[in-house]
C-alpha positions in Angstrom: 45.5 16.9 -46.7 42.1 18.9 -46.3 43.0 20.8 -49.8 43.8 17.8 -51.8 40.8 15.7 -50.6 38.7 18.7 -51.4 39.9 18.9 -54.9 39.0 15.9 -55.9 35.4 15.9 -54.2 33.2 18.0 -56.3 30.5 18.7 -53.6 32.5 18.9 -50.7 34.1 21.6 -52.8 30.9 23.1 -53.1 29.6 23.0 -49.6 32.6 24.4 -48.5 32.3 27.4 -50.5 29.1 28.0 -49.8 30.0 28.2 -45.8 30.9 31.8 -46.7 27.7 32.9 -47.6 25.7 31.6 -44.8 22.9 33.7 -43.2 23.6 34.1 -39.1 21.5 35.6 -36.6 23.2 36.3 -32.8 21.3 35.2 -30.3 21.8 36.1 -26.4 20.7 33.5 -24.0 20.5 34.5 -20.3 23.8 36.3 -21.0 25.4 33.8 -23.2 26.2 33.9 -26.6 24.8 31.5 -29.2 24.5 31.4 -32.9 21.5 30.1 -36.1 22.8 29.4 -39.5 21.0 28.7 -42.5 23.2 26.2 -44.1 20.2 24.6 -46.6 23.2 22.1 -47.3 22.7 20.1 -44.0 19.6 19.0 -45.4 19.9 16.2 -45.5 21.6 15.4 -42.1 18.9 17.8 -40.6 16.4 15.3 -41.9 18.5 12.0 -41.4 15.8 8.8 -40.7 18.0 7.0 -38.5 15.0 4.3 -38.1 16.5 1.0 -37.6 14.0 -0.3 -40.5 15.8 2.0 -42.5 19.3 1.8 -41.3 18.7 -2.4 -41.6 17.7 -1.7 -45.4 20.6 0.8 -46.4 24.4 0.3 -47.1 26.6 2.0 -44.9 27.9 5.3 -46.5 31.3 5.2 -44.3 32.3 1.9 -45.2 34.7 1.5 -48.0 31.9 0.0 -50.5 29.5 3.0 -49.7 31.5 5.7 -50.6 31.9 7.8 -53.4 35.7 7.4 -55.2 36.0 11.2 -54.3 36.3 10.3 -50.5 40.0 9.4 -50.9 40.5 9.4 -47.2 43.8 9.3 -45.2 44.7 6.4 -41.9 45.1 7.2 -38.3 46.1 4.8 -36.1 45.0 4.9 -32.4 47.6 5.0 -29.9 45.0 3.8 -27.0 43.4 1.1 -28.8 45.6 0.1 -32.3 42.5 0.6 -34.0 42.9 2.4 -37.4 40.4 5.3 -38.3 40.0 7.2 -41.9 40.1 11.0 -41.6 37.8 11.9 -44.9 36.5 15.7 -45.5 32.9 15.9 -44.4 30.8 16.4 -47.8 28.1 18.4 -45.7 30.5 20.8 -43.5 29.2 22.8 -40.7 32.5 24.8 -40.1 35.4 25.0 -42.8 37.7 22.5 -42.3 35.4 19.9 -41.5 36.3 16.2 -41.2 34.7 13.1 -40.5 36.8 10.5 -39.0 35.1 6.9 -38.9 36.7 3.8 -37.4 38.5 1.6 -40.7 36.0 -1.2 -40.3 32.0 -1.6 -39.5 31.0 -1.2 -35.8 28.1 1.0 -34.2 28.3 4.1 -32.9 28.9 3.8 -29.4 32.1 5.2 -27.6 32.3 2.7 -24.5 35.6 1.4 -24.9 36.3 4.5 -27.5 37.1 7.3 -25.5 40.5 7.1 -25.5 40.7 6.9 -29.5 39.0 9.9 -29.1 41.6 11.5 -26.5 44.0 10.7 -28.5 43.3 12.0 -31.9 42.5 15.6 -30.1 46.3 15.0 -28.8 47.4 14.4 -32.0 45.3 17.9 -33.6 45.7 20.4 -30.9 44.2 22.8 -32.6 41.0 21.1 -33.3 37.8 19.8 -31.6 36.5 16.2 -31.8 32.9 15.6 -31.2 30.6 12.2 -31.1 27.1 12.1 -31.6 25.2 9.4 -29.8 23.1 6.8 -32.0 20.4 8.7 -31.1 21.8 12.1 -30.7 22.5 13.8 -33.9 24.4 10.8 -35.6 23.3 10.3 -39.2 25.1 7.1 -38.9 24.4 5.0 -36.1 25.7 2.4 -37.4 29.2 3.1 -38.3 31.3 4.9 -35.1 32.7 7.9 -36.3 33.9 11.3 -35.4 34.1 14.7 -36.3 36.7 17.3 -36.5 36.4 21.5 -37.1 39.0 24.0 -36.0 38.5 25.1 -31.9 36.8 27.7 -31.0 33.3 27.3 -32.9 31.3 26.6 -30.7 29.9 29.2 -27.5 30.0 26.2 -24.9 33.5 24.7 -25.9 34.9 28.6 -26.0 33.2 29.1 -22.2 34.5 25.6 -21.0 37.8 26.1 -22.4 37.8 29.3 -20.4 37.3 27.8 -17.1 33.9 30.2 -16.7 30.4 29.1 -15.9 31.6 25.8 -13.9 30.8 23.5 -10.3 32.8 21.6 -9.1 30.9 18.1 -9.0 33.8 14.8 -8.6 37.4 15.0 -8.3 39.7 12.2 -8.2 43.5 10.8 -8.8 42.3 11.0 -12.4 41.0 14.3 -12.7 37.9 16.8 -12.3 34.1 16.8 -13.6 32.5 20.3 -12.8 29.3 21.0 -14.1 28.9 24.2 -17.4 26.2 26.1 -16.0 24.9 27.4 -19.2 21.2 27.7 -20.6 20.8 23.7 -20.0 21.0 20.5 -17.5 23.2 18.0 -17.7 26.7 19.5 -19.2 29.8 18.4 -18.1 33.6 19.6 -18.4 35.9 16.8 -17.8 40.0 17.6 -17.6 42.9 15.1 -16.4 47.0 15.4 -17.3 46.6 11.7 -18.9 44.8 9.7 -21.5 44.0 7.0 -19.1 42.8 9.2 -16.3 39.9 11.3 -18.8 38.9 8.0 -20.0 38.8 6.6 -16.0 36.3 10.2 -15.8 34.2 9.2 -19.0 33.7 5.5 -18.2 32.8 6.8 -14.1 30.6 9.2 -15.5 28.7 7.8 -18.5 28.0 4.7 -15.6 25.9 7.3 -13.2 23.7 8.5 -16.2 20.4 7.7 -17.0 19.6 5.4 -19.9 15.7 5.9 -20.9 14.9 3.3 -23.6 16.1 -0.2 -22.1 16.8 -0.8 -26.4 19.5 1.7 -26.4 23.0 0.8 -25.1 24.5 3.6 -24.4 23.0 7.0 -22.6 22.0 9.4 -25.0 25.0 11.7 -25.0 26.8 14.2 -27.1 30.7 15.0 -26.7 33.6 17.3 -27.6 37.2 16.5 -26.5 40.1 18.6 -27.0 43.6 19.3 -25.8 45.0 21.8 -24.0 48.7 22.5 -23.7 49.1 20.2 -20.8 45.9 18.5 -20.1 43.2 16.5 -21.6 39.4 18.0 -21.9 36.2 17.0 -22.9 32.3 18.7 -23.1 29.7 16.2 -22.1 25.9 16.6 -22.9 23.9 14.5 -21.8 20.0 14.1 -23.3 16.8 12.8 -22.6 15.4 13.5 -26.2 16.3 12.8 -29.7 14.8 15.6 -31.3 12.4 18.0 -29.7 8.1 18.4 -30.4 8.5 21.2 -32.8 10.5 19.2 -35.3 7.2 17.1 -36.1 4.3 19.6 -35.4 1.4 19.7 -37.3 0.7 23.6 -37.9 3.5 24.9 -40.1 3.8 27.5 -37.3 4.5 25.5 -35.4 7.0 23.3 -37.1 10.8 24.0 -37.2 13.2 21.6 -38.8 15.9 21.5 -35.9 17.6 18.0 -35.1 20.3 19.0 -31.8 23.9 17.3 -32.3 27.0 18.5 -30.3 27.2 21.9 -31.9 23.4 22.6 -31.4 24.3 21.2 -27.4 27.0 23.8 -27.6 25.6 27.0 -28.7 25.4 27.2 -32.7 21.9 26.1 -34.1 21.6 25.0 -37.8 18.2 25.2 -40.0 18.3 24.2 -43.6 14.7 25.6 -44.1 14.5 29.0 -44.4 10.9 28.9 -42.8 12.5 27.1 -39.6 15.1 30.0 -39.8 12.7 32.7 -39.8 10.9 31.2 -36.7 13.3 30.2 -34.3 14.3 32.7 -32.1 16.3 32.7 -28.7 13.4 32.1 -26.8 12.4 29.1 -28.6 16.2 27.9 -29.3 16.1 28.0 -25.3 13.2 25.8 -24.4 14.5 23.4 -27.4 17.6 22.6 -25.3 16.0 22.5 -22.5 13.8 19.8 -23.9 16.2 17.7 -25.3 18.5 17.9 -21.9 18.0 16.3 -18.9 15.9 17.4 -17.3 17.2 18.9 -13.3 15.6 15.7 -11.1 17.5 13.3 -13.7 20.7 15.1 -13.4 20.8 15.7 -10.0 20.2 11.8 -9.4 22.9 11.1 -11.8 25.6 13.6 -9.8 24.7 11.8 -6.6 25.8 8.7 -8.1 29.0 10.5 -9.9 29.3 11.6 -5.9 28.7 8.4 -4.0 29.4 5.5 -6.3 31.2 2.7 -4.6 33.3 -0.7 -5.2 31.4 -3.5 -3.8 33.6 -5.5 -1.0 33.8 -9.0 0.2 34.1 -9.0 3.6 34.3 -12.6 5.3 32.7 -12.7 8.9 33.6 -16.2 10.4 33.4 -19.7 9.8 31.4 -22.5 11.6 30.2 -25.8 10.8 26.8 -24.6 11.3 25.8 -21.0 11.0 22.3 -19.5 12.4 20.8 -16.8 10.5 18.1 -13.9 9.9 16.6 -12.5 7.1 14.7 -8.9 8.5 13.3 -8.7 5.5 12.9 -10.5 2.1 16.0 -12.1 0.2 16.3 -13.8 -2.8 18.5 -16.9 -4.0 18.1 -19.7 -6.6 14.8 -18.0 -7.6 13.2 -18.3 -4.2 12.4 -15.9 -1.5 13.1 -16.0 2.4 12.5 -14.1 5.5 13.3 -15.1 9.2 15.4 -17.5 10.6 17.5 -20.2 8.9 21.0 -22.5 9.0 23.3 -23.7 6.8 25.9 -26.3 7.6 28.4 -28.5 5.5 27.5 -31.9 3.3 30.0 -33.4 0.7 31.6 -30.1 1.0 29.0 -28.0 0.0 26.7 -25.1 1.3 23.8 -27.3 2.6 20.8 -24.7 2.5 17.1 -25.7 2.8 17.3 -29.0 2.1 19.4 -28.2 -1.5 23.5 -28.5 -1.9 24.9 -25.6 -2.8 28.9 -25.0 -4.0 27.8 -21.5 -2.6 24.7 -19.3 -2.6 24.1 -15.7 -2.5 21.2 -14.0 -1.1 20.1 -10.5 -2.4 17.1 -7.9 -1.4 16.1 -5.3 -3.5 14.7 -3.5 -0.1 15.8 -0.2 0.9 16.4 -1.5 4.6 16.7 -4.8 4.2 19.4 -6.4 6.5 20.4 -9.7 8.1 21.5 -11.3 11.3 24.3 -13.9 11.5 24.1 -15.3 15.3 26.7 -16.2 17.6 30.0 -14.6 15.6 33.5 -14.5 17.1 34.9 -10.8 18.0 38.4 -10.3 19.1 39.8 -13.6 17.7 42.8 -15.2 20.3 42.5 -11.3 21.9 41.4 -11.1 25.6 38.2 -9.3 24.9 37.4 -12.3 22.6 33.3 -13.0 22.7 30.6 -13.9 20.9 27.4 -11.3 19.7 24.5 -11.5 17.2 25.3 -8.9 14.6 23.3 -7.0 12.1 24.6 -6.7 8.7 23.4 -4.1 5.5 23.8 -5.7 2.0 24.0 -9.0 0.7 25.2 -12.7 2.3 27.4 -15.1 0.6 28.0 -18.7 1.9 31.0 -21.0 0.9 32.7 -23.5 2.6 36.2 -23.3 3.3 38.3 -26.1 5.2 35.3 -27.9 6.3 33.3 -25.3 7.5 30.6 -23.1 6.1 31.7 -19.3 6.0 29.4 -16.1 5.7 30.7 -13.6 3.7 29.0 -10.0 3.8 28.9 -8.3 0.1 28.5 -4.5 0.4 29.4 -1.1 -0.4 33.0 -0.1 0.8 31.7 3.3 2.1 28.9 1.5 3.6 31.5 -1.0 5.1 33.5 2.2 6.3 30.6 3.4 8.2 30.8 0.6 10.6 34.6 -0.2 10.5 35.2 3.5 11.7 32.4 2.5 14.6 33.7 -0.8 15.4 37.7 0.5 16.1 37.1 3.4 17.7 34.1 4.6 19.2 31.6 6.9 17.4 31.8 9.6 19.5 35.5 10.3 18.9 36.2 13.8 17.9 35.1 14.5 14.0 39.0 15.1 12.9 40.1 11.3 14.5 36.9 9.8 13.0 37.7 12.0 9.2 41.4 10.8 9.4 40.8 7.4 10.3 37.8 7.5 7.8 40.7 8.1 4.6 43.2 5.4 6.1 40.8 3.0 6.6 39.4 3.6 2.8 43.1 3.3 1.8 44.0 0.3 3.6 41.0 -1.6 2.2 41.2 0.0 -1.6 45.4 -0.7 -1.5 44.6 -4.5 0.2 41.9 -5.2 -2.9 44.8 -4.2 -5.3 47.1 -6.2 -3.7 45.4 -9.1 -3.2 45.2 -9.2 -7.4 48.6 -8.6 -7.7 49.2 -12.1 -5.7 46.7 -13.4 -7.7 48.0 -12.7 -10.8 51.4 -13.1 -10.2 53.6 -16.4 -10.9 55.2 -16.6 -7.6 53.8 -18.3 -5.0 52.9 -15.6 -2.1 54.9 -17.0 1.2 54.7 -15.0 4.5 56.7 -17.8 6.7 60.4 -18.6 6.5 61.0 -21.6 8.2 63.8 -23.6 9.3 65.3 -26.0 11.9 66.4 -23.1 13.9 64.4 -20.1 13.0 60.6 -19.4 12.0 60.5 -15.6 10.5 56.3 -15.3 10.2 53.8 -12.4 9.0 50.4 -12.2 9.3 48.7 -9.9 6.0 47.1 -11.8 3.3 48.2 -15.3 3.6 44.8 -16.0 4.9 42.1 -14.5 2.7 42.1 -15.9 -0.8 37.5 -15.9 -1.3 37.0 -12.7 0.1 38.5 -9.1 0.3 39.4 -8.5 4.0 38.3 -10.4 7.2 35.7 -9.0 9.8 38.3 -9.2 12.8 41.4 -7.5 14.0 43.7 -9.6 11.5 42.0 -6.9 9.1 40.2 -4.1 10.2 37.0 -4.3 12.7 34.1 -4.4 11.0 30.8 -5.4 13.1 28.0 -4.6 10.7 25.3 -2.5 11.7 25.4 -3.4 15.3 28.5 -0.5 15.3 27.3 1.9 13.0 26.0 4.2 15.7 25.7 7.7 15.4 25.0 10.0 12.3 28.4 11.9 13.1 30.3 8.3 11.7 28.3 9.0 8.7 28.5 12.6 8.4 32.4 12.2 8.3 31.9 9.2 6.0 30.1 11.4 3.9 32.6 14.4 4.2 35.2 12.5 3.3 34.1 10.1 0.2 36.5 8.6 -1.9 39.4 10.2 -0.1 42.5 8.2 0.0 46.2 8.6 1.1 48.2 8.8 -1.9 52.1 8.5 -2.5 53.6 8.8 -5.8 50.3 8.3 -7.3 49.4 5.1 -5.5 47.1 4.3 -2.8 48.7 3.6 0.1 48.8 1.0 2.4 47.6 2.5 5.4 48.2 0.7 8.4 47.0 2.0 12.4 47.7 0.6 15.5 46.3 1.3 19.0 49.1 2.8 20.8 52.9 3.3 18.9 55.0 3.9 22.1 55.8 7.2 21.2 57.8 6.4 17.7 56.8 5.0 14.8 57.3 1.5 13.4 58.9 0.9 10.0 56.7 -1.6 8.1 59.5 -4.3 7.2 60.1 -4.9 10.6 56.5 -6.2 10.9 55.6 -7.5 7.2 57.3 -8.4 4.2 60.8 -7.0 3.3 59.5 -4.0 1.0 60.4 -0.3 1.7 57.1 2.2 2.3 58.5 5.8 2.4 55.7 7.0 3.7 55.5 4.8 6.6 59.0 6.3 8.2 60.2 6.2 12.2 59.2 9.6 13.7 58.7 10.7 17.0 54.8 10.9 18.0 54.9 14.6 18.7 56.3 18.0 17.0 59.7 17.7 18.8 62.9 18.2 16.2 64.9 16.4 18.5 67.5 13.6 16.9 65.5 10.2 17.1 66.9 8.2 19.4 68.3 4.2 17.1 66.3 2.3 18.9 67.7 -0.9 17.0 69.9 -0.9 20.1 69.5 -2.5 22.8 71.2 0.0 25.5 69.2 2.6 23.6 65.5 0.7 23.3 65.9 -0.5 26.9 66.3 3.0 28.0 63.6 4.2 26.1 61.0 1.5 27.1 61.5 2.4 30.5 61.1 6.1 30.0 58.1 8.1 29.9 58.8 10.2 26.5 56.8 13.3 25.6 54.3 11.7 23.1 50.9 12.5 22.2 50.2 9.3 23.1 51.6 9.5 26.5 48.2 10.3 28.2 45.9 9.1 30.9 42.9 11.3 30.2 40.2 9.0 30.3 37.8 11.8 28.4 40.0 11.0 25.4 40.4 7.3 26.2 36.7 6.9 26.0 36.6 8.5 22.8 38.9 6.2 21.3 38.4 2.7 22.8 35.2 1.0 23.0 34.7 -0.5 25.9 36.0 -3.7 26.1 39.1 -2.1 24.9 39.2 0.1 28.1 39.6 -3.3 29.8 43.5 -2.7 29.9 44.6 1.3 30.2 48.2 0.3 30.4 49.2 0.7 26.9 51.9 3.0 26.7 54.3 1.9 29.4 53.2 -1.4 30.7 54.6 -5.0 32.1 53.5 -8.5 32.3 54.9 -11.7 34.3 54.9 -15.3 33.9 56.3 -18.2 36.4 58.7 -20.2 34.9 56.0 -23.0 34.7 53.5 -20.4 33.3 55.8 -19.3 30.5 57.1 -22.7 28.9 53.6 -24.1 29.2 51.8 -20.9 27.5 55.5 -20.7 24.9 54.5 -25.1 24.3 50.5 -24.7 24.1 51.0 -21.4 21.3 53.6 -22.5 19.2 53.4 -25.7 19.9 57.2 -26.6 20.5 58.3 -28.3 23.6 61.0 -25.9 24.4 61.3 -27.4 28.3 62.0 -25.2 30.8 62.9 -21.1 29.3 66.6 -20.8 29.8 66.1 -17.1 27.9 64.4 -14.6 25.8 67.3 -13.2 23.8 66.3 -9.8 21.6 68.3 -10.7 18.0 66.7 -7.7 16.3 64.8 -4.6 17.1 62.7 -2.0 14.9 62.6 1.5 14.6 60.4 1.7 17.2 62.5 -0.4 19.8 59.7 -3.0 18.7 61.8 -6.8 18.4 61.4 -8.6 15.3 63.9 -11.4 15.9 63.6 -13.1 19.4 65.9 -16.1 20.2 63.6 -18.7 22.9 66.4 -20.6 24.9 65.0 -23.6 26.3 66.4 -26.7 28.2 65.2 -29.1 25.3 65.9 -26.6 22.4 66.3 -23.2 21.3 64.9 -21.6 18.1 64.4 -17.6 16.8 61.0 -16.5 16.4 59.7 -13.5 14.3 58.4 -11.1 13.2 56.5 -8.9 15.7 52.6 -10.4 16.0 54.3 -14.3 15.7 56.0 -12.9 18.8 53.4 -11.3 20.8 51.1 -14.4 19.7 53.9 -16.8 21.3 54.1 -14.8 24.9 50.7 -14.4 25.9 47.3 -16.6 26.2 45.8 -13.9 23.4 48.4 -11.3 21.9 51.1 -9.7 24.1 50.8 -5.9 23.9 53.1 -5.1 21.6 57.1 -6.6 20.6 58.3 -3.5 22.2 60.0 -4.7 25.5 62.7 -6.0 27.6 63.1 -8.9 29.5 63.6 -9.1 33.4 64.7 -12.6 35.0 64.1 -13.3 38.7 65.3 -15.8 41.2 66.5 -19.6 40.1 64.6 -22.6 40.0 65.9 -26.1 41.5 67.2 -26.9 38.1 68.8 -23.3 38.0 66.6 -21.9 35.4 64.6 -18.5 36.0 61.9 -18.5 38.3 59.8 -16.0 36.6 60.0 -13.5 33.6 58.7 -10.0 33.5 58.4 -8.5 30.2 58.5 -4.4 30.4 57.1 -2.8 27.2 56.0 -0.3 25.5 52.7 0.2 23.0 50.0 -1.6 22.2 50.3 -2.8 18.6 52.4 -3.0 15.6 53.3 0.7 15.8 53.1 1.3 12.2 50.8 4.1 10.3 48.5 6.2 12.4 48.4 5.9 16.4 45.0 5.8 17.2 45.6 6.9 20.9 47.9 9.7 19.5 45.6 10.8 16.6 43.1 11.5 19.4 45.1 13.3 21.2 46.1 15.8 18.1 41.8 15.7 17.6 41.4 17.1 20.8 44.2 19.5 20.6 42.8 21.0 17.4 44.4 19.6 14.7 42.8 19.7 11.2 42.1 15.8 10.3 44.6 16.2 7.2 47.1 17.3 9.5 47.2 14.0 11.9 47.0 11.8 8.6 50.4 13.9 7.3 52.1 13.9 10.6 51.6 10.1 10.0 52.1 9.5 6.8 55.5 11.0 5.8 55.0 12.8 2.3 52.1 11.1 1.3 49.0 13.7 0.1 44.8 13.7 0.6 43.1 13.0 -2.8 39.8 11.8 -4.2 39.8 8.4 -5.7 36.6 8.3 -6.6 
């Protein structure tokens, strides 16, 4: 293609030829190589106006009615975005083989939403390197995006970066790495991922953290190369703070060299077409040019601590009243007004009623640092027996809706910032650092893996259902049914989260820190991490307590290293055996130093989680059975087990009763049934005693085992392997069958 295009265009054919008789000089800069040619051909690319007075007043040379009838051109068609691009030989080559390929219709040069086209076509050309030079960067058309193409290995910075030398490690993730080229400038890049979609995830991550200096320009100023490597996408990215440097436009011809940086000037090969600027520039002063174009090392180190600590903004509802009471600590903003100190909202005509004004919601932001809120009198441990009511303190923004007649406050903030408080509210902060890491990356992943699901539902055409219901049965989850405004919930339902009245010590957010972005993965996916308090000693499978859907990573295992056969606790001989043992678990203990690590303290309110019984009167049972399901069962008859979990946990329970019988499930509708708040756990067996007048059971003990669903990581038994010196990615695999640690952002 390249020889046929070039015999028909008489000064490509030129150029081209005269590439073989370019002067070089070799330059070495602090140990790396770099090149000057004097290629008096580039002229008039060296000394492009790209002026948008002039770029308004000329006609685009890469659209079809610009070009000359030489430029025959041949069409590419993007796999990524089914956009078709012309591959043309560059008239003004820097490197034999030189072409320019520009998209088939006009559109300015900016490579949001282009990447991948760009991926792709160095997929397509192995052997080549694509580069893009920003609008203003280098481009000599800003305003048609294009490409470039010249055979690999030209340029000193692609050669080092394809070499793996010279680089930090600076983001990793699902979708790859960014490490930093530590060569003779700031603000260089080497991005590398096995897929087209995870490089362009990198690019779009990192081109959001960078700097944009000139509010007119829509893009950061940026230069980049992208190539392929036998198994893996890769890309150079330089980013810039200057178009072109002082020296091109000084006034004492001394002074003055003719130098206008693109990628190859970025990556180590300088080009002159004045033969005065040639005999001037020397490594030195190629040196300090780069470095004045480049970021300079405050801007890029701002724009890696974003890259590092970038995070997804959360909804997190935090309750519902008729009338809420609120605090503003410092000023917020909403509806163009500002407010500090103490205010309410209630509901009118089903609205947000706020300062006098209806609202269908209203959203109040502070630009502060340290600004935070207080929402008064909210409801902790919902229907559990610790249930209260505190003033908490809350970092980020408020949002207020109304939902089923009642005003609710939403909190909108960071999910790592959330994390910081969720891992303080569950547990308490002074839990050993390899407990608070590990339930630092399941928490992340429960959240991240709930957001994705919750769109799933959303965009799905089958209406979500969590409840079967019949005459005789009601089969009954509790997951996402409830949350359709916000992300997660505030309560147990979700995870704990209690604002900055939990986030208590700087070791939550050292391991918050430590462990950034770090999710369970399994088969690429997030996963859906769940935890309980207390698992009995084996794991719970997660259909036994959700929907019907198989998670291989959440698999029965005993809670300790024993290769002993597990026992089938789906029957009953087996689970009632079991329940009223003591197994070897890690979560078999009693010692309160580890205890107080792990439960705040109105969960230290009940010790008896692993092994543990309750009883009701007969009188006590059917009226506590009637007031939470409300079903008039009459006097219990029986509590038949129909169905048991891995974990000896029932899922099916048949209630017997003198006026009617009906199956309940699965685990939490049970445990809400049998107890004033939630019954420890489903794990358990049923004891009858003595016979009322009417010959029905004078009391029932339930005998059980656990405290919570059982699925996912056991709190209790994580702390345990903390304290016995496990690493914090070894408790999250011994919990998490098969699944792996990785960065998702």
């Amino acid at each position: 293609m390249f020889s046929r295009e070039l015999s028909f265009h008489g000064r490509a054919f030129v150029n081209n030829q005269a590439l073989s008789g370019m002067e070089i000089r070799e330059f070495d800069i602090d140990g790396y190589p770099a090149r000057l040619l004097y290629n008096p051909a580039r002229e008039a690319s060296v000394m492009a106006d790209v002026s948008e007075e002039t770029i308004r007043n000329r006609q685009c040379f890469l659209c079809e009615e610009g070009l000359s009838p030489e430029q025959l051109g041949t069409v590419w068609r993007s796999p990524a975005s089914q956009e078709d691009y012309i591959f043309r030989v560059n008239p003004f080559p820097i490197f034999d083989l030189h072409f320019t390929i520009s998209l088939s219709h006009h559109k300015r040069q900016q490579l949001e939403g282009y990447f991948a086209d760009m991926a792709a076509i160095s997929h397509d050309l192995p052997d080549y390197t694509i580069f893009y030079n920003g609008p203003m960067c280098g481009a000599s058309a800003p305003d048609h995006l294009h490409f470039q193409a010249v055979p690999s290995g030209n340029m000193p910075s692609e050669v080092i970066a394809r070499k793996g030398q010279h680089l930090e490690p600076v983001y990793s993730s699902i979708s790859g790495t960014i490490s930093r080229l530590c060569v003779w400038s700031n603000g260089s890049y080497v991005l590398r991922s096995k897929s087209r979609e995870g490089i362009d995830s990198l690019f779009s991550h990192l081109m959001s953290c960078a700097p944009i200096f000139d509010s007119s320009e829509w893009e950061p100023r940026v230069n980049v190369l992208s190539w392929w490597e036998a198994d893996h996408y890769a890309a150079l990215v330089h980013f810039r703070r200057e178009s072109r440097p002082t020296c091109f436009t000084a006034e004492d011809p001394q002074e003055r060299i003719l130098i206008s940086p693109a990628c190859v000037e970025m990556s180590g090969v300088a080009i002159v077409s004045s033969r005065d600027s040639f005999n001037l520039l020397t490594a030195d002063k190629l040196k300090s040019i780069i470095e004045e174009v480049s970021l300079d090392k405050i801007s890029s180190q701002l724009m890696e601590n974003k890259l590092k600590r970038t995070q997804a903004e959360l909804a997190v509802g935090i309750f519902s009243e008729e009338r809420i009471e609120f605090s503003f600590n410092a000023p917020y903003s909403a509806g163009g007004k500002s407010y500090k100190g103490d205010f309410t909202a209630s509901v009118k005509d089903g609205k947000v009623l706020f300062d006098g004004e209806i609202h269908d919601q209203i959203i109040f932001t502070s630009s502060e640092e340290n600004a935070s809120f207080i929402l008064k009198d909210v409801t902790i441990g919902v229907e559990f027996h610790w249930e209260r009511k505190e003033d908490q303190v809350f970092a980020g923004n408020l949002k207020l809706i109304v939902e089923k007649g009642r005003v609710t406050a939403i909190n909108l903030i960071g999910i790592e910032d959330y994390l910081i408080s969720v891992i303080s509210s569950e547990m308490s902060a002074t839990s050993s650092k390899q407990l608070l890491k590990a339930h630092a990356v399941i928490s992340r992943s429960w959240t991240l893996a709930q957001i994705v699901k919750n769109k799933e539902i959303t965009a799905s055409e089958h209406e979500y259902s969590a409840c079967i219901v019949t005459e005789d049965e009601l089969i009954k989850w509790y997951d996402r049914e409830d949350h359709t405004n916000f992300d997660v919930c505030a309560d147990d339902h979700c995870q704990r989260y209690q604002g900055l009245t939990r986030a208590s010590t700087e070791a939550v957010r050292e391991v918050i820190k430590e462990t950034w972005g770090e999710v369970l993965t399994y088969d690429g996916k997030i996963c859906d991490a769940r935890f309980s308090k207390c698992c009995g000693g084996i794991f719970e499978e997660f259909p036994y307590c959700w929907e019907d859907k198989d998670m291989p990573y959440l698999r029965k295992q005993f809670d300790n290293k024993s290769e002993t056969p597990l026992p089938d606790l789906t029957i009953e001989e087996n689970a009632r055996e079991w329940i009223y043992g003591s197994p070897e678990a890690f979560c078999n203990t009693t010692d309160q130093r580890i205890l107080s690590q792990v439960l705040n303290s109105y969960d230290q309110e009940t010790l008896n989680f692993f092994r543990w019984k309750e009883k009701y009167s007969q009188q006590e049972l059917s009226e506590l059975i009637k007031s939470r399901s409300g079903v008039d069962y009459g006097e219990i008859i029986d509590l038949v087990p129909l169905a048991r979990g891995t974990s000896g946990r029932l899922w099916k329970l048949k209630i017997v009763g003198s006026n009617r019988s009906r199956t309940i499930g699965k685990e939490l509708e049970i445990r809400r049934t049998l107890s004033p708040s939630h019954l420890y756990s489903s794990a358990f067996v049923v004891e009858k005693e003595g016979v009322t007048a009417s010959g029905a059971p004078a009391s029932f003990t339930l005998v059980g085992a656990g405290w919570g669903h059982g699925v996912g990581l056991c709190q209790i038994g994580a702390a345990v392997m903390g304290d016995l010196g496990y690493d914090y990615r070894e408790i999250l695999l011994h919990y998490f069958n098969g699944a792996s640690v990785d960065k998702q952002y």
